[in-house]
Structure formats: structure tokens, C-alpha cells
C-alpha positions, 0 to 999 in steps of 0.5 A: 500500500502506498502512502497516498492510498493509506492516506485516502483510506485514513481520511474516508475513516470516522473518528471512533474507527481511526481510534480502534485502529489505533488501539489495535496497533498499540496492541498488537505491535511492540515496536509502535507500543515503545514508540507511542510509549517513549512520544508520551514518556520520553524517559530518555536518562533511564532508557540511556542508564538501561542500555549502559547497563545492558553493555557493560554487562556484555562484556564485564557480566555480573552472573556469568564467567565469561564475557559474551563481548557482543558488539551487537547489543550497543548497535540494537540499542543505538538503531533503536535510539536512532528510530526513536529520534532520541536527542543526538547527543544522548546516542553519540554518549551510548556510543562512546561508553559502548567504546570506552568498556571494549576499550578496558575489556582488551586491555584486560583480556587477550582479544583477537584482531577482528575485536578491534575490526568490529569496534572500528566499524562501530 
């Protein structure tokens, strides 16, 4: 469907209708959940705490042995930041800090080369 028909067949909608749609979607759809839900409560400091957290426990974990070092973790997290349009400046600190904890995770540990090719394309 394209733009200009969903628009067509949105305006030829009455109110109560376009809201049960809308409802509907809330429902069914997490992404447009997590969208409506940060539109009305941007939170922004606890979601950018949350990732934080979430990233230095991937490579520093708190329940396991050993450090799963998954660099896709802070990507998921900074693409969805990025859907979001959360403030730039609060996706380039997720992305420094995701930077800074690799940074001390291999002076800590033995990593290979393609550890530090990951982090580069990052």
C-alpha cells in the first residue's frame, strides 16, 4: 500500500474507527507500543542508564564467567535510539561508553584482531 492510498483510506475513516485502529496497533505491535510509549514518556536518562547497563554487562557480566563481548547489543540499542529520534547527543554518549568498556575489556583480556575490526566499524 502506498502512502497516498493509506492516506485516502485514513481520511474516508470516522473518528471512533481511526481510534480502534489505533488501539489495535498499540496492541498488537511492540515496536509502535515503545514508540507511542517513549512520544508520551520520553524517559530518555533511564532508557540511556538501561542500555549502559545492558553493555557493560556484555562484556564485564555480573552472573556469568565469561564475557559474551557482543558488539551487537550497543548497535540494537543505538538503531533503536536512532528510530526513536532520541536527542543526538544522548546516542553519540551510548556510543562512546559502548567504546570506552571494549576499550578496558582488551586491555584486560587477550582479544583477537577482528575485536578491534568490529569496534572500528562501530
Amino acid at each position: 500500500m502506498s502512502r497516498r492510498a493509506l492516506k485516502k483510506y485514513l481520511t474516508g475513516l470516522k473518528k471512533p474507527e481511526l481510534e480502534e485502529q489505533m488501539v489495535d496497533l498499540y496492541d498488537r505491535f511492540p515496536a509502535v507500543k515503545q514508540y507511542y510509549d517513549f512520544v508520551f514518556n520520553p524517559r530518555e536518562d533511564k532508557w540511556v542508564q538501561e542500555a549502559k547497563v545492558k553493555i557493560s554487562n556484555e562484556y564485564f557480566p555480573l552472573k556469568r564467567k565469561k564475557a559474551r563481548a557482543r558488539r551487537s547489543v550497543a548497535q540494537k540499542y543505538i538503531k533503536q535510539f536512532l528510530k526513536l529520534g532520541m536527542a543526538p547527543y544522548l546516542i553519540a554518549d551510548v556510543m562512546l561508553y559502548n567504546l570506552e568498556v571494549a576499550q578496558s575489556f582488551s586491555r584486560e583480556r587477550n582479544v583477537p584482531d577482528s575485536f578491534y575490526k568490529s569496534m572500528l566499524n562501530s
